[in-house]
BADRENVO-744540 format. One record per residue (C-alpha): residue number from 1; chain; z, y, x. Coordinates in Angstrom, 2 decimals, decimal comma, m for minus. Layout:
N
num: NUM; chaine: A; Z: Z; Y: Y; X: X $
...
***
This chain:
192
num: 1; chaine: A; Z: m69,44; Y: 33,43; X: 114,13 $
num: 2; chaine: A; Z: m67,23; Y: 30,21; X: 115,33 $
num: 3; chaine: A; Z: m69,52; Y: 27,14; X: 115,23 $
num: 4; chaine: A; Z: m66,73; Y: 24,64; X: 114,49 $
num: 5; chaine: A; Z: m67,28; Y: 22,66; X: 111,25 $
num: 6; chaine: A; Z: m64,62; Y: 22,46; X: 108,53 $
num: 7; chaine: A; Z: m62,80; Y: 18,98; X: 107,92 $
num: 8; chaine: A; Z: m61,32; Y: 19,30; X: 104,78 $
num: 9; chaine: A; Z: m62,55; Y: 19,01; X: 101,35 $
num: 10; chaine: A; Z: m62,08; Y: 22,71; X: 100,26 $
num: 11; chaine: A; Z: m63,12; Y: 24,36; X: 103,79 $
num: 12; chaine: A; Z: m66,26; Y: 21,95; X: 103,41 $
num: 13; chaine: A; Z: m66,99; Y: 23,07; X: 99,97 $
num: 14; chaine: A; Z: m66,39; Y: 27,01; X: 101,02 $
num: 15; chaine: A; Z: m68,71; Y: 26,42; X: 103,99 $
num: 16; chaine: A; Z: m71,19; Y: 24,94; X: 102,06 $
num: 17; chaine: A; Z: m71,33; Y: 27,99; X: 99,24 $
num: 18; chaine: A; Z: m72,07; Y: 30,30; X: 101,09 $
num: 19; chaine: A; Z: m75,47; Y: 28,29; X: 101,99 $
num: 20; chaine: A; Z: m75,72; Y: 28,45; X: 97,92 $
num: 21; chaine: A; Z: m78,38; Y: 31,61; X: 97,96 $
num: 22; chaine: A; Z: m80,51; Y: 30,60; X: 101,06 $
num: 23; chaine: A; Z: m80,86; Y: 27,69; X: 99,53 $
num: 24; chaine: A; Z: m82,01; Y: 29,04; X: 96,35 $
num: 25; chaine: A; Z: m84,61; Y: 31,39; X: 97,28 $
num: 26; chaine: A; Z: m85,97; Y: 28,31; X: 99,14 $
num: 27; chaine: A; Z: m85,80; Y: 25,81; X: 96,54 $
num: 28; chaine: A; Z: m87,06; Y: 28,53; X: 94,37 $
num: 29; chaine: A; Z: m90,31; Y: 29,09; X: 96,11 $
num: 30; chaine: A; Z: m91,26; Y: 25,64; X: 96,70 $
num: 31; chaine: A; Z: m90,96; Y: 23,81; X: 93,25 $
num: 32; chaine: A; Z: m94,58; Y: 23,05; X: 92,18 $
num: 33; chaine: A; Z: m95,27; Y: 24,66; X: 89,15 $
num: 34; chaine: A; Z: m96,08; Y: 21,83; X: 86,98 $
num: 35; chaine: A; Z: m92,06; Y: 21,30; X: 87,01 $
num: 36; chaine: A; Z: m90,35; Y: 24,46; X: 86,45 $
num: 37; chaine: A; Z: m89,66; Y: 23,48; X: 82,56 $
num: 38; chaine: A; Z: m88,49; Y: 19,84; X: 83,97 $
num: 39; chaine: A; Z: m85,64; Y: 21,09; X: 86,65 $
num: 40; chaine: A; Z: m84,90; Y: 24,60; X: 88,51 $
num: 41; chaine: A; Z: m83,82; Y: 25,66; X: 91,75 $
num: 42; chaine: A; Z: m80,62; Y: 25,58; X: 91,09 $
num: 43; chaine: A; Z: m80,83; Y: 21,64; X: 89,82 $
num: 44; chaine: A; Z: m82,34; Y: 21,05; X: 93,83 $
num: 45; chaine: A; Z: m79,86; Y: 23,16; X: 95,30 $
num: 46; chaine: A; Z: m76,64; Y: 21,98; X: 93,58 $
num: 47; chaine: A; Z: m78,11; Y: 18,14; X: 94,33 $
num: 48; chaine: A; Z: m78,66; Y: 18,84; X: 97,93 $
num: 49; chaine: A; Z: m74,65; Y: 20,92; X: 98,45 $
num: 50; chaine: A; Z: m73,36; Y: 17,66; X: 96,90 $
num: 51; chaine: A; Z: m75,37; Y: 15,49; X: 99,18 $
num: 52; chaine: A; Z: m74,44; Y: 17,52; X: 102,33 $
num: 53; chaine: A; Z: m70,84; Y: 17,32; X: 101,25 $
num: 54; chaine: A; Z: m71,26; Y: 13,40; X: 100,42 $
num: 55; chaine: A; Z: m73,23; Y: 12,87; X: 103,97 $
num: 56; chaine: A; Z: m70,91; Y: 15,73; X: 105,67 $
num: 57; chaine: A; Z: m69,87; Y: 12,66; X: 108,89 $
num: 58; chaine: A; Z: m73,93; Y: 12,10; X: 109,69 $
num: 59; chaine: A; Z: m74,07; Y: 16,08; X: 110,73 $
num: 60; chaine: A; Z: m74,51; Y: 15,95; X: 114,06 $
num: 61; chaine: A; Z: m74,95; Y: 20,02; X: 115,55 $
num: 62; chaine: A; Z: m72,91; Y: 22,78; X: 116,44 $
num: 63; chaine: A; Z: m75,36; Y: 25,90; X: 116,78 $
num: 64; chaine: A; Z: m75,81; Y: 27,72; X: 113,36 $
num: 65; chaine: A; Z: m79,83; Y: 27,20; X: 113,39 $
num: 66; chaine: A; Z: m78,41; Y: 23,33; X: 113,07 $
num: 67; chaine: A; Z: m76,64; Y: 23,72; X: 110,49 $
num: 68; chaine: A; Z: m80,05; Y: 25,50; X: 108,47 $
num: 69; chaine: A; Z: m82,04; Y: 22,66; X: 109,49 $
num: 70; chaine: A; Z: m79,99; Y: 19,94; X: 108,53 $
num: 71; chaine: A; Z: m80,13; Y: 21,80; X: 104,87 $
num: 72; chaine: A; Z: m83,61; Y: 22,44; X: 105,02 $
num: 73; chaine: A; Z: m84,32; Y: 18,96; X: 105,16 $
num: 74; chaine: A; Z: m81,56; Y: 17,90; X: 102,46 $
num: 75; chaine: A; Z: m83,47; Y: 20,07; X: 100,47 $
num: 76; chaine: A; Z: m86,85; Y: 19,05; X: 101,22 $
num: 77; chaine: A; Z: m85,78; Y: 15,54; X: 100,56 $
num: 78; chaine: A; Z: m84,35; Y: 16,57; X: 97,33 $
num: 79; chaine: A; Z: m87,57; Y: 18,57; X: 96,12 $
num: 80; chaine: A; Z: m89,35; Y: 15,55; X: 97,10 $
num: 81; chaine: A; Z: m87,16; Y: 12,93; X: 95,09 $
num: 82; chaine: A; Z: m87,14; Y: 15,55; X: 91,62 $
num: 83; chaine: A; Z: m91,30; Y: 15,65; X: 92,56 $
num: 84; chaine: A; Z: m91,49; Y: 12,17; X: 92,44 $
num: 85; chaine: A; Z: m89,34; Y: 11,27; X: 89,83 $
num: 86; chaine: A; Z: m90,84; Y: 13,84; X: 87,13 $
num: 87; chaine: A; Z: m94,50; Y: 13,02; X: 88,51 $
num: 88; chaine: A; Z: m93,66; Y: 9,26; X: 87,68 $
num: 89; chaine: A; Z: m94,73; Y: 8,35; X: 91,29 $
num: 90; chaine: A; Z: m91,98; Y: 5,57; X: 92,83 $
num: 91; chaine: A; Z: m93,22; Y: 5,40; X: 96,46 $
num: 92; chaine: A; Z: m91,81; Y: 8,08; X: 98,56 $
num: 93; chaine: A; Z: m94,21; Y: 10,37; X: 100,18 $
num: 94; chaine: A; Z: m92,69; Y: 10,99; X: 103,53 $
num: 95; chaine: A; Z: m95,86; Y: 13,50; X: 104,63 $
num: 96; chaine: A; Z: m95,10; Y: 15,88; X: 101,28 $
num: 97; chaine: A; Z: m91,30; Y: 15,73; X: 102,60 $
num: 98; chaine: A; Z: m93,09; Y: 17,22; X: 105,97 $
num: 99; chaine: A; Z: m94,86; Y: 19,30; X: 104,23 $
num: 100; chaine: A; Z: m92,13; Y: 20,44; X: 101,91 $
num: 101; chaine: A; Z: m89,82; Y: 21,15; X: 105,29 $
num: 102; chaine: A; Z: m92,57; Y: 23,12; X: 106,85 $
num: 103; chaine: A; Z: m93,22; Y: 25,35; X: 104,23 $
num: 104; chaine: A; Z: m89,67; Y: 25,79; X: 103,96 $
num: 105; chaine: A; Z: m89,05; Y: 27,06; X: 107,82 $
num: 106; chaine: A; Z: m92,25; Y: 29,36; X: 107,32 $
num: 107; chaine: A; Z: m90,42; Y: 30,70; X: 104,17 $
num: 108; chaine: A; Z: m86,93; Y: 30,98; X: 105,77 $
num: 109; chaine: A; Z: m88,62; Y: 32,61; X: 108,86 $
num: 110; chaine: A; Z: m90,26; Y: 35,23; X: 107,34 $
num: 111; chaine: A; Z: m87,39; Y: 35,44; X: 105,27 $
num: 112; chaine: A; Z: m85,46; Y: 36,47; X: 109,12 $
num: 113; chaine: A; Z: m88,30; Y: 38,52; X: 110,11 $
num: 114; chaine: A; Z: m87,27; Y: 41,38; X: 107,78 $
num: 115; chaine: A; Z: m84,81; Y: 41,82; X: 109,48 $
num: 116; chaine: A; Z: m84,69; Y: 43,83; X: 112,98 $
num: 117; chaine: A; Z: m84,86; Y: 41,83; X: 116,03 $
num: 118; chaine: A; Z: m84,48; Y: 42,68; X: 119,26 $
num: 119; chaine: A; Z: m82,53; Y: 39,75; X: 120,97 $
num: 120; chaine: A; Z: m82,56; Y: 36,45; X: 121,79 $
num: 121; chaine: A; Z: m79,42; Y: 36,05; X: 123,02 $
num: 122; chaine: A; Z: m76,70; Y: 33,18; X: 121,24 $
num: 123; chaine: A; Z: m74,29; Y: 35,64; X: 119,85 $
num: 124; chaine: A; Z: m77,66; Y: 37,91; X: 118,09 $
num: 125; chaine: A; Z: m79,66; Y: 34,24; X: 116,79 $
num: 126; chaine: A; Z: m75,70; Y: 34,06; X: 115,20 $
num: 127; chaine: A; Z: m75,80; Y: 37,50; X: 113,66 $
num: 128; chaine: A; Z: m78,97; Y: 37,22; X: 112,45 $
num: 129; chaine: A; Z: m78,71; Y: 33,75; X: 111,03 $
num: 130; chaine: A; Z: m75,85; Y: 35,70; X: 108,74 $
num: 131; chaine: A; Z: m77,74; Y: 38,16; X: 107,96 $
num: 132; chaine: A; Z: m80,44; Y: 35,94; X: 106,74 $
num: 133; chaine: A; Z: m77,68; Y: 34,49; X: 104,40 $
num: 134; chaine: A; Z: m76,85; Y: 37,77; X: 103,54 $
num: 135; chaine: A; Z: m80,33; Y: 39,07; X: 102,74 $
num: 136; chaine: A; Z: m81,35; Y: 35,58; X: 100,93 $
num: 137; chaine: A; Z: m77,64; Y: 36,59; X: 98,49 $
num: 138; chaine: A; Z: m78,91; Y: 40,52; X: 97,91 $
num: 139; chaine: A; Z: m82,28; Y: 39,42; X: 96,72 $
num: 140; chaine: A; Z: m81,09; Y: 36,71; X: 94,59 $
num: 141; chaine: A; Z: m79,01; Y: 39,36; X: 93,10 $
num: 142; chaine: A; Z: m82,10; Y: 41,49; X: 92,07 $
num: 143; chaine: A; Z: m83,78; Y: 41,82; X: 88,99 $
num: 144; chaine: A; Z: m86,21; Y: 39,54; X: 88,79 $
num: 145; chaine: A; Z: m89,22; Y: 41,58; X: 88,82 $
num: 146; chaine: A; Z: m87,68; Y: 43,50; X: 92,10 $
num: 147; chaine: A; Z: m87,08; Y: 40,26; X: 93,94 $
num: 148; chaine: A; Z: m90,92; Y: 39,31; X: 93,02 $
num: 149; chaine: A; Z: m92,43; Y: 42,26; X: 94,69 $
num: 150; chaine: A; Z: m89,86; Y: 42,45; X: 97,90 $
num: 151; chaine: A; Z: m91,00; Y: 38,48; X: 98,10 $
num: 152; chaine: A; Z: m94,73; Y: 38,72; X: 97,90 $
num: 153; chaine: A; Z: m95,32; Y: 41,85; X: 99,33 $
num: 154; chaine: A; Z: m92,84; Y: 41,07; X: 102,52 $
num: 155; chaine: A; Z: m92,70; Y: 37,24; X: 102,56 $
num: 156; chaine: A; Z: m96,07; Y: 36,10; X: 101,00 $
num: 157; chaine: A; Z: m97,49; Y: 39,05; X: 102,36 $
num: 158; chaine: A; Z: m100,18; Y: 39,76; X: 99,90 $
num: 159; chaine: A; Z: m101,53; Y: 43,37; X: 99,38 $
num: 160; chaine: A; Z: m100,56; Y: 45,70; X: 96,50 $
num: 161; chaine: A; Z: m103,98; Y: 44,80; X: 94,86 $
num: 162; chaine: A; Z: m103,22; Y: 41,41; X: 94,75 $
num: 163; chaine: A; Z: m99,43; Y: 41,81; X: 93,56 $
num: 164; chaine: A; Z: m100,54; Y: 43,83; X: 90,72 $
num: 165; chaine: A; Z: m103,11; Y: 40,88; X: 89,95 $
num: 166; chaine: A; Z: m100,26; Y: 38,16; X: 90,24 $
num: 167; chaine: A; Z: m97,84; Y: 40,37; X: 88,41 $
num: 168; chaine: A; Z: m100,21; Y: 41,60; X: 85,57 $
num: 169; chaine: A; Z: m99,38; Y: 45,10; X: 86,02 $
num: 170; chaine: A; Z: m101,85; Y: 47,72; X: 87,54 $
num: 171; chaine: A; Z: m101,49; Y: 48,87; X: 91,36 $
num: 172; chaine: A; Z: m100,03; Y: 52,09; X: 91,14 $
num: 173; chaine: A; Z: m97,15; Y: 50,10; X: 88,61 $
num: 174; chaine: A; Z: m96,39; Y: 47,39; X: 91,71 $
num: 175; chaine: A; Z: m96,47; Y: 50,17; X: 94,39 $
num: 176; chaine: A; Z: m93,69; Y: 52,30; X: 91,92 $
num: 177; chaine: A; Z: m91,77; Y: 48,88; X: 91,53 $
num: 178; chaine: A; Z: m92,05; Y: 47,90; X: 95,44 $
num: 179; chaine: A; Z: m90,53; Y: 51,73; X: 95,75 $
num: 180; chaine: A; Z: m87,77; Y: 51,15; X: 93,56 $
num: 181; chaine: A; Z: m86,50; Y: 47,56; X: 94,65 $
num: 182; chaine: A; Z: m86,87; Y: 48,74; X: 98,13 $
num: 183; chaine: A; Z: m84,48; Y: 51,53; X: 97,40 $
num: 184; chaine: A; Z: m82,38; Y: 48,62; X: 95,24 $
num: 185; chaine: A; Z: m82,34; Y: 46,70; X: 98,22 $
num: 186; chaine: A; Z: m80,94; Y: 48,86; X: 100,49 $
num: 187; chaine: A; Z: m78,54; Y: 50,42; X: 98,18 $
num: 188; chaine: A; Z: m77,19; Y: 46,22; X: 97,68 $
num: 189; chaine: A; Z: m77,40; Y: 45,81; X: 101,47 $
num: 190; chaine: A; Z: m75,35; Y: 49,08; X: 102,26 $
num: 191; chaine: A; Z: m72,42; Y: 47,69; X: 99,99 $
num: 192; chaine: A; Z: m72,52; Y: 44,28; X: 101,25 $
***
């Protein structure tokens, strides 16, 4: 994967896309609850492609893992701002942005760690890092009661007892449903 950086408007924007699902699944799992009828995920993530687009000169890196951080923290700002603003708080709370940014990482790298790893080498982090954008697209993809099982069984990694608790359904039901998006997962990642 070339680590030169579009300089265009419309290679920016395509560059930027295909962020769009990583993004998402983070965004998704960090917006307190108290919010979710006030904005979405896709509100943060939309708000933080525009600002990287906006702010595309103060990017700095070349290396892929870069690029995710600089994101990642776009993001965390933005979930931060939409926090604030619908909490009626106006002083910014630079130690939730921290906190927001950590939690993020920890969710991005477990999000990686499902995948196989073997290598530390430039050219594998690369691969990987595209296969984490890959992965993060597939399970966005899924229904949502699939993507809820892969994400707290492999991400959150809770136990099938407490799944079925959190999902309202009885154990045997999640450990059927964790079969079947499984199976739904690797059927979407074979024709990616």
């Amino acid at each position: 994967m070339s680590t030169d950086l579009p300089g265009d408007g419309s290679d920016r924007t395509e560059w930027l896309i295909r962020y769009q699902p990583w993004l998402h699944y983070l965004a998704r799992r960090e917006i307190d609850s108290r919010f979710l009828g006030k904005y979405s995920a896709s509100d943060a993530v939309q708000q933080t492609l525009l600002e990287a687009w906006k702010n595309w000169d103060q990017f700095r890196g070349t290396e892929e893992t870069q690029r995710l951080a600089w994101l990642r923290k776009i993001l965390a700002h933005q979930l931060a701002y939409l926090a604030r603003h619908f909490a009626g708080t106006k002083k910014r709370d630079v130690k939730r942005e921290v906190s927001i940014e950590q939690s993020m990482t920890t969710s991005s790298d477990r999000l990686a760690a499902i995948l196989p790893a073997n290598d530390s080498s430039p050219s594998f982090v690369a691969q990987r890092n595209e296969q984490t954008l890959e992965l993060a697209a597939i399970l966005q993809q899924l229904p949502d009661d699939y993507r809820q099982v892969i994400e707290l069984r492999h991400l959150d990694q809770l136990s099938h007892p407490e799944i079925a608790k959190q999902m309202g359904r009885s154990e045997a039901a999640v450990r059927m449903l964790w079969v079947r998006a499984l199976a739904k997962l690797r059927q979407a990642a074979g024709e990616a």
